[in-house]
C-alpha positions in Angstrom: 0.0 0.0 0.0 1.3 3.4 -0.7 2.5 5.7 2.4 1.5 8.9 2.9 4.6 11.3 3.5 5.1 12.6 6.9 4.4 16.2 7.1 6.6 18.7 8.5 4.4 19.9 11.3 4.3 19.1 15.5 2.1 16.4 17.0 1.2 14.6 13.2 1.0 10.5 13.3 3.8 8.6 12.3 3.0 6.3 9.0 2.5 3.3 10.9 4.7 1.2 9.8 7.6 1.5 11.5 11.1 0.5 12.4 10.9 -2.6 14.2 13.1 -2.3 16.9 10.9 -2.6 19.6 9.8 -5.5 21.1 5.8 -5.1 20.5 6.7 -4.4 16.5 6.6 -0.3 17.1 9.6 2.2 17.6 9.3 3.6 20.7 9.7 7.4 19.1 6.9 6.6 16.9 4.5 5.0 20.0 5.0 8.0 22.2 3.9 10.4 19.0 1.0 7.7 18.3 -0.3 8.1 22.0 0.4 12.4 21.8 -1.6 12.2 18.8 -4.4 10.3 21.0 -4.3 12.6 23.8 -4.5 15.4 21.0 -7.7 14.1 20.0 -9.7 13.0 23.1 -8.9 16.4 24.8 -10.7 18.0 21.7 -12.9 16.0 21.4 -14.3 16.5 25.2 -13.4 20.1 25.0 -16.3 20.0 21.5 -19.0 18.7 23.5 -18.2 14.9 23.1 -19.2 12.8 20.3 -23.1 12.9 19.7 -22.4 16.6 19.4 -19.7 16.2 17.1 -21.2 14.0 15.0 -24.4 16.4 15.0 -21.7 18.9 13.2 -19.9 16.4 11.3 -23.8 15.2 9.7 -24.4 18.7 8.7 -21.1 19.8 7.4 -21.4 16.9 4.8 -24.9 17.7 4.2 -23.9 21.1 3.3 -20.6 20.0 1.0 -21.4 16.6 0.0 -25.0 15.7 0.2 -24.9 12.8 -2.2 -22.6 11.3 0.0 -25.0 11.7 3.0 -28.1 10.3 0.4 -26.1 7.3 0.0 -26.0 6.3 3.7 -28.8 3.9 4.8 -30.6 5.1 8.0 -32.3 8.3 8.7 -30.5 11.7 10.7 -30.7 9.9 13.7 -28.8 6.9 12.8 -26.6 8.5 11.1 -25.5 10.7 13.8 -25.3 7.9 16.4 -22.9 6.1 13.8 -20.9 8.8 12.8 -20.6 9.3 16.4 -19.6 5.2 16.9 -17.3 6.1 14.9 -15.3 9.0 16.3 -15.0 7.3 19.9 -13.8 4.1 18.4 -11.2 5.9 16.0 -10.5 7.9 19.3 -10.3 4.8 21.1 -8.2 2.7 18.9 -5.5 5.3 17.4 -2.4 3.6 19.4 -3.5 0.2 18.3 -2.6 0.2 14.6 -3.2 -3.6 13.3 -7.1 -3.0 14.7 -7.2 0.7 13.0 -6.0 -0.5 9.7 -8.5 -4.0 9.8 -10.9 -1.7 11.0 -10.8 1.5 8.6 -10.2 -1.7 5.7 -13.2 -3.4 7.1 -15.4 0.1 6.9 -14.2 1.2 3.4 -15.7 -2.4 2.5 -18.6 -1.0 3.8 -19.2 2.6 2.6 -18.1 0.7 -1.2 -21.1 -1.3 -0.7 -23.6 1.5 0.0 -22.3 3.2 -3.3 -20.3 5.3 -1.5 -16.9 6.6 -3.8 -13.4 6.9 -2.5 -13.7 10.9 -3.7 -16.7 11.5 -2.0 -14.7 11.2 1.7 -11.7 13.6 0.6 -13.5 16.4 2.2 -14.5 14.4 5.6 -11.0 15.2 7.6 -11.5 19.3 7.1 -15.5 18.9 8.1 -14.1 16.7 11.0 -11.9 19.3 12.1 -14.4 22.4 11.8 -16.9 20.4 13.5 -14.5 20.0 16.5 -13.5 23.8 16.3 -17.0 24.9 16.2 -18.0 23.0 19.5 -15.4 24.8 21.2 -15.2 28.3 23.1 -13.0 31.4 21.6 -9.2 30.8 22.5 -9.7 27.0 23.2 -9.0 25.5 19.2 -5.6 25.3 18.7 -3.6 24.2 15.7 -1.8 21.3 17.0 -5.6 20.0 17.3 -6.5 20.6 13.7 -3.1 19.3 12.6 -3.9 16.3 14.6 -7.1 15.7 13.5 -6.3 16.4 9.4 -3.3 13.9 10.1 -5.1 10.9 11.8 -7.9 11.1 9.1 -5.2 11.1 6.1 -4.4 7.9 7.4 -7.3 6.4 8.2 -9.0 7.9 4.3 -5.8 5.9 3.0 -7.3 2.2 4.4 -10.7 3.3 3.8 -9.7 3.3 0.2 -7.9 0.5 0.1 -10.6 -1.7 1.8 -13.3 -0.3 -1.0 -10.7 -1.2 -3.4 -10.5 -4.9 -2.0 -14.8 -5.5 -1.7 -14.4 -6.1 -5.8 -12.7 -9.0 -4.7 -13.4 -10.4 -1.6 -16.9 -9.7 -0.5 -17.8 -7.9 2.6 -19.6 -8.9 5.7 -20.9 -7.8 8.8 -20.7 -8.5 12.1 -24.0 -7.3 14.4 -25.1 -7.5 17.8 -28.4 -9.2 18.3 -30.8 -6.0 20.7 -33.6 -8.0 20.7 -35.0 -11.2 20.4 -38.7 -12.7 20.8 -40.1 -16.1 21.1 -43.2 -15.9 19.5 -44.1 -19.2 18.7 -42.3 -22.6 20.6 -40.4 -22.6 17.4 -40.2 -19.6 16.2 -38.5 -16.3 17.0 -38.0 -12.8 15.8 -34.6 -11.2 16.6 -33.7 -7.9 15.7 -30.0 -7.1 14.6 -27.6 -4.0 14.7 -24.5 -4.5 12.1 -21.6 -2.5 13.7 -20.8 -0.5 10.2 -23.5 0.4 7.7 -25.1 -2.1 5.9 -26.9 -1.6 2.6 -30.1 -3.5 2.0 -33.6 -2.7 0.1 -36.9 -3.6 1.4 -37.5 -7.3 0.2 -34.2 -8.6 0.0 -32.4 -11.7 1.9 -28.9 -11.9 3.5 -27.5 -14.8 5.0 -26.7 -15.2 8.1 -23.9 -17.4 9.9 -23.7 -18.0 13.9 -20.5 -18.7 15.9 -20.9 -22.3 16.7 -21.5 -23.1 12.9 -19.1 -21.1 10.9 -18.8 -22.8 7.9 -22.6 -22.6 7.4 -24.4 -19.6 6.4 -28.3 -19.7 6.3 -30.5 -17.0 3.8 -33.1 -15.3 5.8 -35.6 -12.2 4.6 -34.8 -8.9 5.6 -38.2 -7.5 7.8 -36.5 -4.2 9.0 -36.7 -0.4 7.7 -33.6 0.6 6.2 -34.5 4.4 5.1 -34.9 5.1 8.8 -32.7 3.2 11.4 -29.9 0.4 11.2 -31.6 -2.5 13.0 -31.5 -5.4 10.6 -35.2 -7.8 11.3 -35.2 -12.0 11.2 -38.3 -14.2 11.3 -36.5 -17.6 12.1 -38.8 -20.9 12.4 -36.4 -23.3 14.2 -36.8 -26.8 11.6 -34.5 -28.5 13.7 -33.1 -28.1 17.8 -29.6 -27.5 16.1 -28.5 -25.8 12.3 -28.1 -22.2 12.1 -32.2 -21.7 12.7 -32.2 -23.8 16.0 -29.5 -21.8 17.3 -31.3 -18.6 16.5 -34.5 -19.9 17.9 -33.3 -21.9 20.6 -29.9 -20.4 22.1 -29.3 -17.0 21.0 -29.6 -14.3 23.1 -29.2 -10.4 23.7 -25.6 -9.6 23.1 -24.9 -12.0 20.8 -23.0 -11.6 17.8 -24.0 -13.1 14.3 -22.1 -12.3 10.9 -24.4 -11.4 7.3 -23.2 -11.4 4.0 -24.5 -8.7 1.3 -27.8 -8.3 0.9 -29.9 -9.9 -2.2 -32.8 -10.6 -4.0 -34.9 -8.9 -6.2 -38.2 -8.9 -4.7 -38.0 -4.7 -4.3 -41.0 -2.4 -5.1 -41.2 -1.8 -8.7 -39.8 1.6 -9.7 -43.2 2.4 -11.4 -45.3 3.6 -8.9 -48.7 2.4 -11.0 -47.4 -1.1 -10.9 -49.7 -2.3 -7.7 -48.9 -4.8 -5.6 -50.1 -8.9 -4.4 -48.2 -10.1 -1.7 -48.7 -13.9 -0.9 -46.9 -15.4 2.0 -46.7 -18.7 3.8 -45.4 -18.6 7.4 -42.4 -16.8 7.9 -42.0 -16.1 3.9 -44.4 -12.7 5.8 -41.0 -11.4 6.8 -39.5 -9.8 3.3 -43.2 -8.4 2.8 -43.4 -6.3 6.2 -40.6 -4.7 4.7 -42.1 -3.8 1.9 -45.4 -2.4 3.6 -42.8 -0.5 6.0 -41.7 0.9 3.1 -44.7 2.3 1.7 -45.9 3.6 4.6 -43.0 5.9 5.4 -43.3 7.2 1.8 -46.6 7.3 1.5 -46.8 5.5 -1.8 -50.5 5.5 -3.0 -50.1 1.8 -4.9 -52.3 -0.6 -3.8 -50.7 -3.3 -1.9 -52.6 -6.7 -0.8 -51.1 -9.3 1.7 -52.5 -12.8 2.0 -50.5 -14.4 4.8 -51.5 -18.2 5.0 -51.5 -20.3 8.1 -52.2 -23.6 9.3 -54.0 -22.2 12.3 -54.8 -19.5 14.2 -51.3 -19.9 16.9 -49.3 -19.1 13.4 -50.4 -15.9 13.4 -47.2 -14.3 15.4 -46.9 -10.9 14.0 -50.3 -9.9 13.0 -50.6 -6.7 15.1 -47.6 -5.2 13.7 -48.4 -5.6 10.3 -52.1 -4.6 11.0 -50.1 -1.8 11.9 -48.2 -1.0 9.2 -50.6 -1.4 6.8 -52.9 1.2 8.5 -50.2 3.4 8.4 -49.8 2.9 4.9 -52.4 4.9 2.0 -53.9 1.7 0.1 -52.6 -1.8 2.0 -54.6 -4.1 3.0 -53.8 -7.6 5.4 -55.5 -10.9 4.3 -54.8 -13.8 6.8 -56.4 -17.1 5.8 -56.2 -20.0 8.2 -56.9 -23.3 6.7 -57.2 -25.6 9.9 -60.1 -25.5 12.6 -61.3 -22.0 14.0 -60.6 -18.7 11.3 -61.8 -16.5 14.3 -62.5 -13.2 12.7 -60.0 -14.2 9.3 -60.8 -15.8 6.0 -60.8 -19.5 6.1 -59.5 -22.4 3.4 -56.4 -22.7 1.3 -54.4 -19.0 0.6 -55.0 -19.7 -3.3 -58.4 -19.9 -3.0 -58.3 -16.6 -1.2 -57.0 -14.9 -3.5 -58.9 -16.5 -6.6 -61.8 -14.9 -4.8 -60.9 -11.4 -3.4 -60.1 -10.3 -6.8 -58.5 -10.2 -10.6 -55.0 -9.6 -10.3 -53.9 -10.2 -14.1 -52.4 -6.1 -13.9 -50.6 -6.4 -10.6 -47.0 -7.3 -9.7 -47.5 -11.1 -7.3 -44.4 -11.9 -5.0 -44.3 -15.2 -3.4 -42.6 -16.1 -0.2 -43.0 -19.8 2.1 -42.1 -22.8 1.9 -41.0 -23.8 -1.3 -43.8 -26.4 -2.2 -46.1 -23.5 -1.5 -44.7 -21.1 -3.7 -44.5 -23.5 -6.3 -48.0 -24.4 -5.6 -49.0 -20.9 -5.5 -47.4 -20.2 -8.7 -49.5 -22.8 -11.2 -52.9 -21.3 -9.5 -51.7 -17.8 -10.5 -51.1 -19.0 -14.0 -54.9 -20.8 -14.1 -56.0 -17.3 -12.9 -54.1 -15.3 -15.8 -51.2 -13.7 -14.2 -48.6 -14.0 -16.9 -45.2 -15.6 -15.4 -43.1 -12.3 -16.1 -45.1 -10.8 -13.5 -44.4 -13.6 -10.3 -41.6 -12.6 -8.4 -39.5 -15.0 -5.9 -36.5 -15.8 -4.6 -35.0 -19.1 -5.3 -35.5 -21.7 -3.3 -32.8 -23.1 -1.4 
């Protein structure tokens, strides 16, 4: 990788790499400038109002200069903020440990390059980083060996954001998350909400798959339920098949504080860019997941497509997210929830098999149909669409696995 050149200024980081004389791998000139360069910046950033207030600054600064760059984040102000704040502490945090800022900075350019975000876009991030320090502070208390500080550490750390962009075309990214929440709703079924430590790029109505600790040579594809216009929490509707596998230990032994890993987001099943294409949603089970997305969706943009979800169930106990999406789909202009049980009491739902549901509700030969279940139910669901005159380029679903 190509060094930047030192520059001829006090209190600027060392490149780090280093003469190896020392015997932790770093000279011991270069460490004690390393840790001055740390206390440089975590007395600035306290005397700026700490890090929230930073990043506050920071958000707006780029806003102002760069607001494509901003637009191509996922998450809404206030995720942003509480990232960009994440960020500061750990860069903070981490400045004397250079194998864990390098892996790190490598691991978040992977990142940003798969949001869409360009290597020239961030040139302008270390001067708004700087201002937004000097503006948090009082008259006489910014100082240049802060600014010099600050402008230094971020040359470097721009340098391995670049290079880890540059690597993603090659070697795919993941995340790591932390599991925040997680809810047995069924005996065998769970919903567990997710937040990836860097910014992770995903469209309502996509999959990512997912791999656990104890099983990391086996990665799992699961629907993506959450909102990713307006926070970073990452949704999974898991139905354990089995008391081991990747879904068991979601269901079964995964709890708050837990870390999982998730590959890049895929699948096609997104809202159609024309906004007069209307929607039928048809869901078995947990295949409801990748659809609550896309009602999220249109209720926070107020889309005025009609949307329809049949969610089929065996019985009644199946129904384990129901209020929410009731929910949703009030908050949404023209959606509508469908459940169908087929076995023993409907209670106040339609009754029968799913396709015969929607056979009778209405004609949906003009609408865009996305499938989601168990495979032999999509498939299933599939021929009676064709009987009812959907043509085939207008059935979306994921492949099976």
């Amino acid at each position: 990788m190509r060094r930047l050149p030192e520059m001829d200024l006090p209190h600027v980081m060392p490149p780090l790499v280093t003469r190896v004389n020392a015997g932790d791998g770093m000279d011991p000139a270069d460490d004690a400038l390393l840790r001055q360069t740390q206390r440089l910046l975590s007395t600035s950033l306290t005397f700026a109002g700490g890090p929230l207030e930073v990043a506050e600054r920071l958000r707006a600064a780029l806003m102002q200069a760069h607001p494509g760059l901003i637009a191509t984040l996922p998450g809404g102000a206030a995720t942003q903020v509480g990232q960009l704040a994440k960020a500061v502490t750990w860069l903070v945090h981490n400045l004397d440990r250079p194998p864990v800022l390098v892996e790190g900075c490598g691991r978040l350019g992977a990142a940003l390059a798969a949001c869409g975000v360009r290597a020239g876009q961030l040139q302008l991030v270390g001067a708004a980083l700087a201002e937004a320090m000097r503006a948090g502070m009082s008259a006489g208390q910014w100082r240049l060996d802060f600014e010099v500080a600050w402008r230094s550490t971020w040359q470097h750390a721009y340098e391995w954001i670049v290079h880890g962009g540059a690597s993603a075309a090659y070697e795919p990214p993941v995340w790591d998350a932390v599991v925040v929440e997680h809810q047995m709703r069924r005996p065998d079924l769970a919903v567990v909400r997710l937040r990836p430590f860097l910014p992770m790029p995903f469209e309502a109505g996509q999959y990512a798959r997912i791999q656990v600790p104890e099983l990391p040579a086996i990665w799992r594809p699961y629907s993506l339920a959450g909102a990713p216009a307006r926070d970073d929490l990452v949704e999974l509707h898991v139905r354990a098949k089995t008391e081991s596998g990747v879904s068991g230990t979601l269901v079964h032994r995964t709890r708050v504080g837990d870390q999982v890993r998730l590959s890049r987001a895929e699948g096609t099943m997104t809202l159609p860019a024309d906004p007069r294409r209307h929607l039928l949603m048809i869901a078995g089970d947990t295949g409801v997941a990748p659809f609550k997305a896309l009602l999220t969706r249109l209720a926070e943009t107020g889309d005025a497509r009609s949307a329809v979800l049949f969610w089929g169930v065996r019985d009644l106990s199946q129904l384990y997210d129901i209020e929410e999406l009731t929910e949703i789909a009030r908050a949404a202009r023209r959606a509508t929830v469908v459940p169908v049980v087929a076995e023993g009491d409907p209670g106040p739902y339609a009754s029968g098999l799913v396709t015969d549901a929607v056979a009778g509700y209405g004609e949906w030969s003009g609408h865009e149909v996305f499938l989601a279940g168990p495979p032999l139910m999509v498939a299933a669901t599939s021929v009676a669409l064709h009987q009812l005159g959907v043509a085939p380029e207008r059935i979306h679903h994921d492949p099976p696995e």
